[in-house]
C-alpha positions in Angstrom: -30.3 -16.0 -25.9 -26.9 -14.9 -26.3 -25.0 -15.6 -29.6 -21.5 -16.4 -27.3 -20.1 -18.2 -24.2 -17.8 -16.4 -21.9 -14.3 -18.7 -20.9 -12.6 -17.8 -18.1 -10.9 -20.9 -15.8 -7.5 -21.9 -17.0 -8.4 -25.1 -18.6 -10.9 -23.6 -20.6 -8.9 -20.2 -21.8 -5.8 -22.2 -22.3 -6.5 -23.8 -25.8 -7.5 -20.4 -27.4 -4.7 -18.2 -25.9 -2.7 -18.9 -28.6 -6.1 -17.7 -31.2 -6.2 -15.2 -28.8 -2.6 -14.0 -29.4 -2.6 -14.3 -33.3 -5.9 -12.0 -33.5 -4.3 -8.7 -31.1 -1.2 -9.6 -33.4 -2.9 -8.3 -36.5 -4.3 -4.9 -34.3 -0.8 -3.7 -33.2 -1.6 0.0 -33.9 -4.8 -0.1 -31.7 -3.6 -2.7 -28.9 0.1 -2.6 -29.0 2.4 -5.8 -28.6 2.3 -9.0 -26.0 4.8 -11.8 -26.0 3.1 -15.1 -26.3 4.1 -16.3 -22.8 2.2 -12.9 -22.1 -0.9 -14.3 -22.9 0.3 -18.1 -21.1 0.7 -16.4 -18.0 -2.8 -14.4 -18.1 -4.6 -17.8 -18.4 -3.1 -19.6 -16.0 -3.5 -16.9 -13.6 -7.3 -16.5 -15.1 -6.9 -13.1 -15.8 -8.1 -13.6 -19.6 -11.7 -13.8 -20.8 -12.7 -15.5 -23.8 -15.9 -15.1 -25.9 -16.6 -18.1 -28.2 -19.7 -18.6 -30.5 -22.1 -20.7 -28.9 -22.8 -22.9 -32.0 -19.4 -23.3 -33.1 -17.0 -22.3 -30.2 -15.3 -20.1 -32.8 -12.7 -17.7 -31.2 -14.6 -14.2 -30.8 -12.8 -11.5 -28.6 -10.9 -11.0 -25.6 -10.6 -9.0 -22.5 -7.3 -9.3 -21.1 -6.9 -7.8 -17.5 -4.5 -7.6 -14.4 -4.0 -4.9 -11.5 -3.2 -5.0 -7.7 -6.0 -5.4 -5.8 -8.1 -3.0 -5.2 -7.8 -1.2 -8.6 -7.9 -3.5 -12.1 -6.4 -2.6 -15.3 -7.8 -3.6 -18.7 -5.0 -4.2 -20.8 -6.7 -5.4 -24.0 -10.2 -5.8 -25.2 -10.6 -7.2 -28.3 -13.2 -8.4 -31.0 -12.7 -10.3 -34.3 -13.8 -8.1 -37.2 -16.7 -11.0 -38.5 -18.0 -10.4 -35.1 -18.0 -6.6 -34.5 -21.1 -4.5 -34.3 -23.1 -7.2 -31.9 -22.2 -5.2 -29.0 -19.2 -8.2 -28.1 -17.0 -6.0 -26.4 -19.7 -3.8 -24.7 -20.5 -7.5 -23.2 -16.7 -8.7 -22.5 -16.0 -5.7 -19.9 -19.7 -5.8 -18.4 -19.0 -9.7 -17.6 -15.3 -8.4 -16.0 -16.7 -5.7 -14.1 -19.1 -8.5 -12.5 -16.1 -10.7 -12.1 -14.3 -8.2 -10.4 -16.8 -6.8 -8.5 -17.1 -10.4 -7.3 -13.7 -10.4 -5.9 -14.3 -6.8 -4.4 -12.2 -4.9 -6.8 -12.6 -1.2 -6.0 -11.8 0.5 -9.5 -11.4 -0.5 -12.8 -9.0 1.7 -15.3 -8.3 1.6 -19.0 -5.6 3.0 -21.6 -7.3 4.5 -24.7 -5.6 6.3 -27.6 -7.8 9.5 -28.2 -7.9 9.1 -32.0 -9.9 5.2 -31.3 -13.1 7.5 -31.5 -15.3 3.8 -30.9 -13.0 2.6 -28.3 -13.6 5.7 -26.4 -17.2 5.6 -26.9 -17.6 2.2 -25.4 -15.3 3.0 -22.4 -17.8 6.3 -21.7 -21.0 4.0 -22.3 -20.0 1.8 -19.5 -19.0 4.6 -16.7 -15.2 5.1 -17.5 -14.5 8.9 -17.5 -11.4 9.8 -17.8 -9.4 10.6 -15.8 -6.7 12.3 -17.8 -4.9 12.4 -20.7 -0.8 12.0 -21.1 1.1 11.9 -24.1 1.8 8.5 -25.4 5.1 6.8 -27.2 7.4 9.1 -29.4 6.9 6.0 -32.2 3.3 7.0 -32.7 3.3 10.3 -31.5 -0.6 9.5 -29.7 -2.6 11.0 -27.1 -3.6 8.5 -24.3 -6.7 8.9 -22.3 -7.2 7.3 -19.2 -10.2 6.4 -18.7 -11.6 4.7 -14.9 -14.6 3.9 -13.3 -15.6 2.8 -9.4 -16.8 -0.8 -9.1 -20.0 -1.8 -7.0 -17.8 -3.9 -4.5 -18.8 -4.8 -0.6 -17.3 -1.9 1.2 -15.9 -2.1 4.4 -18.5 1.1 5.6 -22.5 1.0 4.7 -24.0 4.1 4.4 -27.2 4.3 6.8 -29.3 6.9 8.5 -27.1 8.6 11.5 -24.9 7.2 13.2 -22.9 5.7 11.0 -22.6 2.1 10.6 -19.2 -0.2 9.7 -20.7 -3.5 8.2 -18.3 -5.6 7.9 -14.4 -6.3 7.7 -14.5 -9.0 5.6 -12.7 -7.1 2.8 -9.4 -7.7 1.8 -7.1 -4.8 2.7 -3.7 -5.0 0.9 -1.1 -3.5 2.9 2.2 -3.0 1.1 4.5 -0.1 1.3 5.1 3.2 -0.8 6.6 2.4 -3.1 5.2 -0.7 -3.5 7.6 -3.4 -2.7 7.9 -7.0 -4.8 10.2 -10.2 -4.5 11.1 -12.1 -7.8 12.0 -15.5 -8.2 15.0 -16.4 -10.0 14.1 -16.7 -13.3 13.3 -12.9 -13.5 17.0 -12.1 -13.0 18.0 -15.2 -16.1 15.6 -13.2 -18.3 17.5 -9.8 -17.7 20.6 -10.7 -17.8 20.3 -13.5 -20.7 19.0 -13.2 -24.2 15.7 -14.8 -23.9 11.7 -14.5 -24.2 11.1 -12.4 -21.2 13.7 -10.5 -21.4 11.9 -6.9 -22.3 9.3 -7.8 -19.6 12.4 -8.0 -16.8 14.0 -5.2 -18.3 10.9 -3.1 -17.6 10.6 -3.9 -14.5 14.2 -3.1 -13.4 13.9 -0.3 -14.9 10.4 0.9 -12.7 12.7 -0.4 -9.9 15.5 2.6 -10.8 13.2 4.9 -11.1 11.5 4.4 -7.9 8.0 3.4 -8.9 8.3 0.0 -7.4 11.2 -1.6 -5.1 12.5 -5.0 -5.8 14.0 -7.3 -4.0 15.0 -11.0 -3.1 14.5 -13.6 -0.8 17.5 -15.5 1.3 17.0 -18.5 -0.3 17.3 -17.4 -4.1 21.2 -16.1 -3.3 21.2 -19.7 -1.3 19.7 -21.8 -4.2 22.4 -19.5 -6.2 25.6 -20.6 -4.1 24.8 -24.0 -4.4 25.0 -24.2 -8.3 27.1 -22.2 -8.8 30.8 -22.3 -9.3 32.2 -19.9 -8.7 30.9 -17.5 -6.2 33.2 -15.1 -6.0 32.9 -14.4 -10.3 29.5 -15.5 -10.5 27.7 -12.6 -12.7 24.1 -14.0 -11.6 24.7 -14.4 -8.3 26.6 -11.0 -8.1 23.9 -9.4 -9.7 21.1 -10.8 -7.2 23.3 -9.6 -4.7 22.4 -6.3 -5.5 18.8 -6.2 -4.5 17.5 -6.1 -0.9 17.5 -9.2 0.5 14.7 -10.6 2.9 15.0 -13.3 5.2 13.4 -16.2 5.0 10.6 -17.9 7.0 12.4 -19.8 9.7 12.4 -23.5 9.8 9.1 -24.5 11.9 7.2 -21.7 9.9 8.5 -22.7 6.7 7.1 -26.4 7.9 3.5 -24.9 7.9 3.7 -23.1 4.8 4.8 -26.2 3.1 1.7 -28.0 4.7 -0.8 -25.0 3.4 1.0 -24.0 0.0 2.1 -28.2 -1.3 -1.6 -28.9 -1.8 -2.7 -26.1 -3.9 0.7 -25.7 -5.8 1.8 -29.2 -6.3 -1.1 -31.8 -5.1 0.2 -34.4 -7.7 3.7 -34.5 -6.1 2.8 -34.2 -3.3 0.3 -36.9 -3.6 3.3 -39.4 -4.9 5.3 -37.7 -2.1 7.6 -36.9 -4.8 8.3 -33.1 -3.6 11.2 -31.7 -5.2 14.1 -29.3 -4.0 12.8 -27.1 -6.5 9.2 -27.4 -5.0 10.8 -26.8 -1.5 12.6 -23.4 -2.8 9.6 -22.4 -4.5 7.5 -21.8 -1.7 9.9 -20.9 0.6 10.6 -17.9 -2.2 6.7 -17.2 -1.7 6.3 -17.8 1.8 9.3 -14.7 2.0 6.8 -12.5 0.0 4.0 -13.3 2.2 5.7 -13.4 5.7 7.6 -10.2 4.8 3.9 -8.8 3.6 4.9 -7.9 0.6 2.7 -5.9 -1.9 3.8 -8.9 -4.5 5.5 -11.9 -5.9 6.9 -11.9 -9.5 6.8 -15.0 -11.0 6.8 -16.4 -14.4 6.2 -20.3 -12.4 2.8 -21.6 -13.9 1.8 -23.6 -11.1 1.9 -20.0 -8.7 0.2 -17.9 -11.4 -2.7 -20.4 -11.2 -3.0 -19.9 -7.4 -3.0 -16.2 -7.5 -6.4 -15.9 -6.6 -6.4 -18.5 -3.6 -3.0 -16.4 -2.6 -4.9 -12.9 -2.9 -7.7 -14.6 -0.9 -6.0 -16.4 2.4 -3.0 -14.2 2.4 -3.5 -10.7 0.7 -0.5 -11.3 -1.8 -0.6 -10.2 -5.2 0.9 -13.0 -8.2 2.0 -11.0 -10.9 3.6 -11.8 -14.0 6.3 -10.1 -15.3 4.0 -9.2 -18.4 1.5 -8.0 -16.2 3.6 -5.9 -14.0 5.3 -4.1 -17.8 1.6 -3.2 -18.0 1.0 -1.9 -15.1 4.0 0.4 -14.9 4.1 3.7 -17.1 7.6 3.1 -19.2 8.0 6.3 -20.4 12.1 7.0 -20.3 14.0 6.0 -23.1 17.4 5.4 -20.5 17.2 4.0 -17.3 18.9 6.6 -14.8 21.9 6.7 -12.9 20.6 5.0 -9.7 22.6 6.9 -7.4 21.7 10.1 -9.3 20.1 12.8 -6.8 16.9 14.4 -7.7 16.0 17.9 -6.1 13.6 17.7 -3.0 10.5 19.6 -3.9 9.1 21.0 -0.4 5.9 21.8 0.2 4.5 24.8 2.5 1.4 23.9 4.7 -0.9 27.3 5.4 -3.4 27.1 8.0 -6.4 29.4 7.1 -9.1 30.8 9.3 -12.4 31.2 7.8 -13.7 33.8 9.7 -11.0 35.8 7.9 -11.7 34.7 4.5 -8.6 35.6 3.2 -7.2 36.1 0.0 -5.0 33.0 0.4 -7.7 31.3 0.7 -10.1 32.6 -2.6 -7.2 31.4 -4.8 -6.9 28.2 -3.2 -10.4 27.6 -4.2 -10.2 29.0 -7.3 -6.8 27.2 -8.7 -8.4 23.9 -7.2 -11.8 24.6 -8.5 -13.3 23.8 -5.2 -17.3 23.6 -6.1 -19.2 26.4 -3.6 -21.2 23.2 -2.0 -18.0 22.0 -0.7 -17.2 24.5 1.6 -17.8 24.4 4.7 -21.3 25.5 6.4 -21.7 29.1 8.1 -22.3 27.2 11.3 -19.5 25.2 11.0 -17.6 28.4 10.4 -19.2 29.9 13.4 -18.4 27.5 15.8 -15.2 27.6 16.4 -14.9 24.1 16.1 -13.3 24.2 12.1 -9.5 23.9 11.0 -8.1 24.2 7.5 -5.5 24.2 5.3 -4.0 25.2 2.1 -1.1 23.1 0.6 1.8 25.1 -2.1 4.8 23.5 -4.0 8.1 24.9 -3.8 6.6 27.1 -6.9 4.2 28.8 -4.8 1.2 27.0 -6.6 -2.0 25.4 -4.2 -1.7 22.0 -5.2 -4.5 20.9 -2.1 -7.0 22.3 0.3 -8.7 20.5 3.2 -10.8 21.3 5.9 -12.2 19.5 8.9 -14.4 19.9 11.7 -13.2 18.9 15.7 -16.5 18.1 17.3 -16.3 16.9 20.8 -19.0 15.2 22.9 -20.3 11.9 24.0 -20.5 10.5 20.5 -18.1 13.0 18.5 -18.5 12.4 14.5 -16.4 14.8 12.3 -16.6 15.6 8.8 -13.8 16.5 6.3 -12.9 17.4 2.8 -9.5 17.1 0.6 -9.2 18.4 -3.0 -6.1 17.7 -4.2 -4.4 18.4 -7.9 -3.6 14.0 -8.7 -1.0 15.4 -11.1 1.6 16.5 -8.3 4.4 13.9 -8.1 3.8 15.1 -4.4 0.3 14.0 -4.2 0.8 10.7 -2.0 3.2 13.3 0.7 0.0 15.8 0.1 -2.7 13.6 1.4 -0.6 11.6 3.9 0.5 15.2 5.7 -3.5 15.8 5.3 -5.0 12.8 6.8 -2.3 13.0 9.9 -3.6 16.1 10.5 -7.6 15.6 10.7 -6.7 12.3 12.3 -4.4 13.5 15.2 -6.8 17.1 15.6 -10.4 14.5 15.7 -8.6 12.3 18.6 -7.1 15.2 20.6 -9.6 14.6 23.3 -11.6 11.3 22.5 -12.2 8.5 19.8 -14.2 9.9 17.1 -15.4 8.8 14.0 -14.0 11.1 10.6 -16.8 11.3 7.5 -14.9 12.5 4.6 -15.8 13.5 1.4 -13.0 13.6 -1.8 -12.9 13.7 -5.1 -10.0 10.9 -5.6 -10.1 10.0 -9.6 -6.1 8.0 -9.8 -5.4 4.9 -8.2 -2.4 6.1 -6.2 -5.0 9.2 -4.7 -7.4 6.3 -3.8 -4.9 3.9 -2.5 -3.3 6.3 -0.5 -6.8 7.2 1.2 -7.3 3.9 1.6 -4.0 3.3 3.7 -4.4 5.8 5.7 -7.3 3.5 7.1 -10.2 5.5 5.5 -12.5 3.2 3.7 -15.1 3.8 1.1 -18.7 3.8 1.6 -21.5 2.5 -0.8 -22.8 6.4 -0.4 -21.9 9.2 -2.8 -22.5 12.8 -2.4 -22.4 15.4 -5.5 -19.1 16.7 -4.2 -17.8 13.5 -4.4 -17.1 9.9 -2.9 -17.7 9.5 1.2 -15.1 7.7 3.3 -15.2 6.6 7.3 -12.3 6.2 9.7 -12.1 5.5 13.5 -9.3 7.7 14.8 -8.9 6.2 18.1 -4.9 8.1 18.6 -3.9 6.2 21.9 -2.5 2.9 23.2 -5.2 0.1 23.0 -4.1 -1.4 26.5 -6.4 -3.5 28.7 -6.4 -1.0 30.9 -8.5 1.4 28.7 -10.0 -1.9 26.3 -13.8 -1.6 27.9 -13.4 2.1 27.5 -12.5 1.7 23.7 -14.6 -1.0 23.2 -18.0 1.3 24.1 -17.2 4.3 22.2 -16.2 2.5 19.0 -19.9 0.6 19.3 -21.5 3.7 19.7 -19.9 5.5 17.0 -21.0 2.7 14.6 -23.9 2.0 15.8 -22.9 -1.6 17.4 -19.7 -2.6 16.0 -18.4 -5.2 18.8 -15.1 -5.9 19.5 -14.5 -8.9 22.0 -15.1 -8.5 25.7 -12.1 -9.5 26.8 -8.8 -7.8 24.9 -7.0 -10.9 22.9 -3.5 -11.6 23.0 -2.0 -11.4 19.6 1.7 -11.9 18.1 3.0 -12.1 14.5 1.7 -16.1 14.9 -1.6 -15.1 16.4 -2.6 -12.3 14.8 -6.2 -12.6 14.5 -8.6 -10.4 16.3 -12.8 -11.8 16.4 -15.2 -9.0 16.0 -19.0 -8.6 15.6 -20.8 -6.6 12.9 -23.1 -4.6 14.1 -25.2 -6.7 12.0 -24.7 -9.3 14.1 -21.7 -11.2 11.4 -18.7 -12.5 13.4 -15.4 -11.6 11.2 -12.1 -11.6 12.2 -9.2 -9.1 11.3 -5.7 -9.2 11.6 -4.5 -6.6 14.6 -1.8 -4.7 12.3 -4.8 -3.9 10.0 -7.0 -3.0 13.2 -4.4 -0.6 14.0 -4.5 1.0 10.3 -8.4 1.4 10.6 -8.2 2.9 13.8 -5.2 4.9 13.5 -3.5 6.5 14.9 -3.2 3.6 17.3 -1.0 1.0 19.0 -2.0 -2.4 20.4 -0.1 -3.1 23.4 -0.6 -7.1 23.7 1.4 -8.6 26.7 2.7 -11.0 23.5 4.2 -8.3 21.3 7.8 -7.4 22.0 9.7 -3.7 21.4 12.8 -2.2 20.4 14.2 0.9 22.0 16.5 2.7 19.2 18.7 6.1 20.1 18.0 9.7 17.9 19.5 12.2 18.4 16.6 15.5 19.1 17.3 17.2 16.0 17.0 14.1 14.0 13.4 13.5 16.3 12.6 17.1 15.4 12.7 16.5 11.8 11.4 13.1 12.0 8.4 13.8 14.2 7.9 17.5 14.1 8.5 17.9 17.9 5.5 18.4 19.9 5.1 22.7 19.2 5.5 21.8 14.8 3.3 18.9 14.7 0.3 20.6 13.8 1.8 24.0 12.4 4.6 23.1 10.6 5.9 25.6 7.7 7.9 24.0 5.2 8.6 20.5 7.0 11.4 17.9 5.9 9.7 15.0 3.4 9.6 12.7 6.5 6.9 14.2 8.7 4.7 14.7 6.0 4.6 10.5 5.4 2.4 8.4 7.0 5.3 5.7 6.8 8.6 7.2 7.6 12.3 5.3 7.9 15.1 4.9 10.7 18.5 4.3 9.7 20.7 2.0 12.2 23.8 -0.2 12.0 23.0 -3.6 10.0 23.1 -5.5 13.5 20.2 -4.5 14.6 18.3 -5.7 11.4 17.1 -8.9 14.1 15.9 -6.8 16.6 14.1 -4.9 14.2 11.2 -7.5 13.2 8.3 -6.3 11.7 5.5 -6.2 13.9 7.8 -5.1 16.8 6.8 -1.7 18.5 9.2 0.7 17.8 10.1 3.1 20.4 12.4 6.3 20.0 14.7 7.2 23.0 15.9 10.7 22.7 19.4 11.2 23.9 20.4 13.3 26.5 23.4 15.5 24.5 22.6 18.6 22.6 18.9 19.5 24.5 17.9 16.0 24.5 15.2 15.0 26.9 17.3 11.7 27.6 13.3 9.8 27.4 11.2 7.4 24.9 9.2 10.6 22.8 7.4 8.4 20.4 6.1 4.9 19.8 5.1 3.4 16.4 4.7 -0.3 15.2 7.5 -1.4 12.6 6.5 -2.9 9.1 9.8 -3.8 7.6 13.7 -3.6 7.9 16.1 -4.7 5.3 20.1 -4.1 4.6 20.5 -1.9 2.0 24.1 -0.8 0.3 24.2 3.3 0.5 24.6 3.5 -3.2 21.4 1.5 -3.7 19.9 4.4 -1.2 17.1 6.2 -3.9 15.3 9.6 -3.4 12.1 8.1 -2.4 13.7 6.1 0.8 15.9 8.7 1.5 12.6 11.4 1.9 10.8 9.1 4.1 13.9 9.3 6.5 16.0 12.6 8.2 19.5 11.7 7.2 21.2 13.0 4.5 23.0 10.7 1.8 27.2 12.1 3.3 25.7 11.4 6.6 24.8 8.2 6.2 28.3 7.1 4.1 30.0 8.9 7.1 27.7 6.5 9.3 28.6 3.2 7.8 31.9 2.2 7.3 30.6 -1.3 5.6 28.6 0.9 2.8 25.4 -0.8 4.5 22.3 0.4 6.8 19.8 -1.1 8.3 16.4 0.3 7.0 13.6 0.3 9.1 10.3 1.2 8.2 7.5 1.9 10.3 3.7 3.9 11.1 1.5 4.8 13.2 2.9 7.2 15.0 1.7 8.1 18.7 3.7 10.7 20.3 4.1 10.4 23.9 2.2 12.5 26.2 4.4 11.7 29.1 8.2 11.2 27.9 9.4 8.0 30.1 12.8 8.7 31.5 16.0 6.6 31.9 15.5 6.4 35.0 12.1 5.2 34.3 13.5 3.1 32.2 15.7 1.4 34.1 13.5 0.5 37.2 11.3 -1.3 34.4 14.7 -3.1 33.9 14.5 -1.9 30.1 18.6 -0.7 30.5 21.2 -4.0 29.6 23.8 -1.4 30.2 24.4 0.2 26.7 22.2 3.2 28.0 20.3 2.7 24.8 23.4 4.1 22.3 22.6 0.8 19.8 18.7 -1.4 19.3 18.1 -2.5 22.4 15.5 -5.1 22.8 12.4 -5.2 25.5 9.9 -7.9 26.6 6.4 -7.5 25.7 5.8 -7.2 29.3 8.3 -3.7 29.2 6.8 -2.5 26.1 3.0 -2.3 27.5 4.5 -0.7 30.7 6.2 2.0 28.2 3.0 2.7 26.3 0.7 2.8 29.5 3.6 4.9 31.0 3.4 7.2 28.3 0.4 7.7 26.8 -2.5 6.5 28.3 -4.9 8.8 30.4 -6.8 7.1 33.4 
């Protein structure tokens, strides 16, 4: 029987944080330092594990964790010295791998100086390799490794004999933006601009925010709850500080109704009980219900009663809770300044080289050698031979192969396609890299039909595996020696009821019975959920924006989801979309066309019409060789105001116009800031004229946003894209 007892619900960590805190005190060198309110927020968020003695329920050792679902970071793992050498901490990460692997946690990383010779030991014992290794703080002057390993979680694909089989969609798929975007409530911005206990943990996180490795912002109701107490608006430093961030708008009134029904209960039951809810209850959840409507990647909160919900908000929403503690963790801090934020970084381009086999080229050779591509990773001889094989080889600006893919286009009645990416993880450029890749492979496999993508990659950092993973490809329980196997559906047309049957067939018989309904459901942003069958027989049901990501590249047309036409100009559609002849030969693209998720600028007016979950469609004017037609449809994920100073490199490389363009653009020093994905190109360009016997013109021949019925918008996408 075991000499301990493992703690990890809030009421039962709670009483030994503080032990907790005083024991990692005295290890500074080997764990580094938390703030008290640190270790608060990691229980009441149950993000802490706590070994006791069974006899004595002595403090023992920690494990203190956090992450964004699907990849988990260990933070600390600690033993008391009386304790050490009964294999404690060997048993404190095994019982969070099962936790996590519980919640279906993909991954599982770890910090570990190289000189902790034991620490390092234990890590390999348990499956992390790592990774890498970076150079640590300029106060100690260590070598960090990173160390991860790949949880035993349900996967969305079950490897089985031929074909392949989708089991289930029951996983949670989080579906924020690059980079990832988070709301705070208000008293992250009274910790950064006061002298008080977080204020290092805020600081940090403003800081990531300058330096563009996550984007903050703030909901319409924090400025609101600001204005009302404060005095002075016009000198108030908080409020004109706040004012700085984007801002999102708020769920409207009957929606915010409902989220007070569903959120009241699990955040405040007692008041609520007493019907005693406060204003300050009331602003709370309408701060979260902004993160979660807006789908968010996360909420930043130092509020004890939303920290302990985390897990029910992860659950029925795909949110992420994060402390501000948590999120200093998760963020490499690195820079000793924090940067000009309108300071202008160099674009690094990179040069996409299509390479025939049959030649075996040079090019090629030192592709493979620079990447180390293993020989059993290339492709067969009768692959080669057939014809049927495409490839690429991917160079910086320096000239150096940073990736290499290749992929097969199989046609037929049941077409599956295999693929390969190798990619060097320590490119800045490595999310551009594999988006440009996967668009490729997935707009080559559906040129003629739905088919079904079997990849194999060797994907060792989170951001390689996320960005996999949001490209809709999703990890099976099989491995091969050259490394992990992912599935896709790459449907790359309209999902219309027109062709709905048609769809419906070949996706079952690419997954060996995977049902979607028999009837195509109407879905909105309020009715959102679409019932499938397993092919195991499980009924599941999956929201349609994350059908569309799995199926990509594809667009639901529902006769309940509206559209908005927006003008470009066709050298901006060029650089945005590649143009029809670039798309899948382009040499030294713009940033854009190489992201999965790409931007559209537009007068701050239109931010209304522009509601996520709209489909977006691009109307090419007439003037200089414009085809005066809708090119391109795409489904929008987010618009907010943004000032033109607050414009940084990584939004401004999603998007085709220049920083003088846009401050030419906008005399108010703001832009609207669309983003949006899934791309389909139209086949058949639909006309102004067309446009106007669908009734789609309200006479501003489409020079501003111009807003369509659901009805209008299904008649565009059968118009232009779907093949009878």
């Amino acid at each position: 029987m075991s000499e301990f007892i493992f703690l990890r619900k809030r009421e039962e960590v709670l009483p030994l944080v503080a032990k907790a805190n005083e024991e990692a005190d005295q290890e500074k060198k080997a764990l580094g330092f938390l703030s008290p309110q640190a270790y608060l927020a990691a229980a009441y968020s149950e993000k802490i594990i706590i070994a006791v003695c069974q006899d004595s329920n002595e403090y023992a050792g920690h494990v203190f964790y956090g992450g964004v679902f699907p990849n988990a970071r260990v933070f600390q793992t600690l033993v008391k010295l009386q304790f050490r050498g009964k294999g404690l901490a060997s048993l404190l990460l095994q019982k969070l791998i099962m936790h996590l692997e519980s919640l279906s946690f993909s991954t599982i990383s770890a910090k570990v100086a190289t000189d902790l010779e034991a620490a390092n030991q234990l890590y390999e014992s348990l499956g992390f390799k790592t990774i890498r290794t970076i150079q640590g703080g300029k106060t100690t002057g260590r070598r960090i490794n990173i160390r991860g390993r790949v949880l035993n979680s349900p996967s969305l694909f079950t490897w089985a004999s031929e074909p392949q089989i989708i089991d289930h969609l029951s996983l949670p798929i989080q579906t924020s933006l690059k980079a990832p975007l988070y709301l705070m409530d208000l008293n992250i911005i009274f910790d950064a601009v006061q002298k008080r206990a977080n204020s290092d943990a805020a600081k940090v996180l403003f800081r990531a925010g300058f330096q563009n490795l996550v984007r903050i912002a703030v909901s319409e109701e924090l400025i609101e709850e600001l204005e009302r107490t404060s005095r002075d608006k016009n000198a108030d430093p908080l409020l004109g500080f706040a004012k700085n961030f984007w801002r999102l708008s708020k769920p409207n009134t009957a929606n915010l109704r409902n989220f007070i029904k569903i959120l009241a209960p699990i955040l405040f039951p007692d008041r609520l009980r007493e019907n005693k809810l406060t204003t300050q209850d009331k602003s709370d959840i309408a701060h979260l219900a902004t993160a979660i409507e807006n789908r968010l990647a996360g909420f930043i909160t130092g509020e004890k009663a939303i920290l302990a919900a985390s897990d029910f908000l992860r659950a029925e929403f795909h949110i992420e809770v994060l402390s501000p503690y948590e999120l200093k963790e998760l963020i490499d801090d690195t820079s000793d300044k924090i940067p000009d934020f309108s300071e202008a970084r160099p674009t690094l381009h990179l040069s996409i080289h299509p390479i025939n086999f049959l030649n075996n080229s040079q090019e090629l050779k030192i592709a493979i050698k620079m990447l180390k591509v293993p020989d059993a990773a290339l492709p067969s001889s009768e692959m080669i031979r057939s014809g049927e094989l495409r490839s690429v080889v991917i160079k910086n600006d320096k000239g150096n192969c940073i990736a290499y893919a290749w992929w097969t286009i199989h046609s037929g009645p049941i077409p599956t396609n295999d693929a390969y990416i190798c990619v060097d993880e320590n490119t800045p450029q490595v999310e551009s890299v594999l988006d440009s890749i996967c668009d490729r492979i997935f707009r080559d496999s559906s040129h003629r039909d739905i088919s079904l993508i079997r990849l194999k990659a060797q994907l060792h950092t989170p951001l390689a595996q996320q960005t996999i993973e949001d490209n809709g490809f999703k990890y099976t329980d099989a491995s091969d020696p050259i490394g992990r196997i992912y599935q896709k559906i790459c449907v790359g047309n309209v999902i219309h009821p027109h062709n709905w049957q048609k769809t419906r067939l070949k996706i079952s018989n690419l997954t060996h019975g995977f049902l979607l309904p028999k009837m195509m459901p109407e879905v909105d942003e309020q009715k959102n959920l679409i019932k499938v069958k397993g092919n195991k027989g499980n009924e599941l049901v999956i929201d349609y924006k994350i059908f569309e990501q799995l199926v990509s590249p594809a667009l639901i047309a529902s006769s309940c989801i509206e559209g908005v036409i927006v003008p470009i100009m066709k050298a901006y559609a060029d650089d945005l979309f590649g143009g029809k002849s670039k798309q899948l030969t382009m040499l030294d693209a713009p940033d854009a066309v190489l992201r999965r998720e790409r931007v559209y600028f537009c007068s701050p007016s239109a931010r209304n019409s522009l509601r996520p979950g709209r489909t977006l469609f691009f109307y090419e004017s007439k003037g200089k060789g414009g085809s005066g037609a809708i090119i391109a449809a795409a489904r929008i994920t987010q618009t907010n105001v943004v000032h033109i100073d607050d414009m940084h490199e990584n939004l401004l490389q999603r998007g085709v116009i220049d920083l003088k363009m846009l401050k030419k653009a906008a005399p108010s020093g703001q832009r609207a800031v669309t983003f949006f994905n899934n791309i389909l190109l139209f086949k058949r360009p639909v006309s102004f004229e067309k446009l106007g016997r669908l009734g789609c013109n309200n006479r501003s021949n489409f020079v501003t946003a111009t807003e369509i019925s659901a009805t209008q918008a299904q008649e565009i996408l059968f118009e232009g894209l779907i093949n009878e």
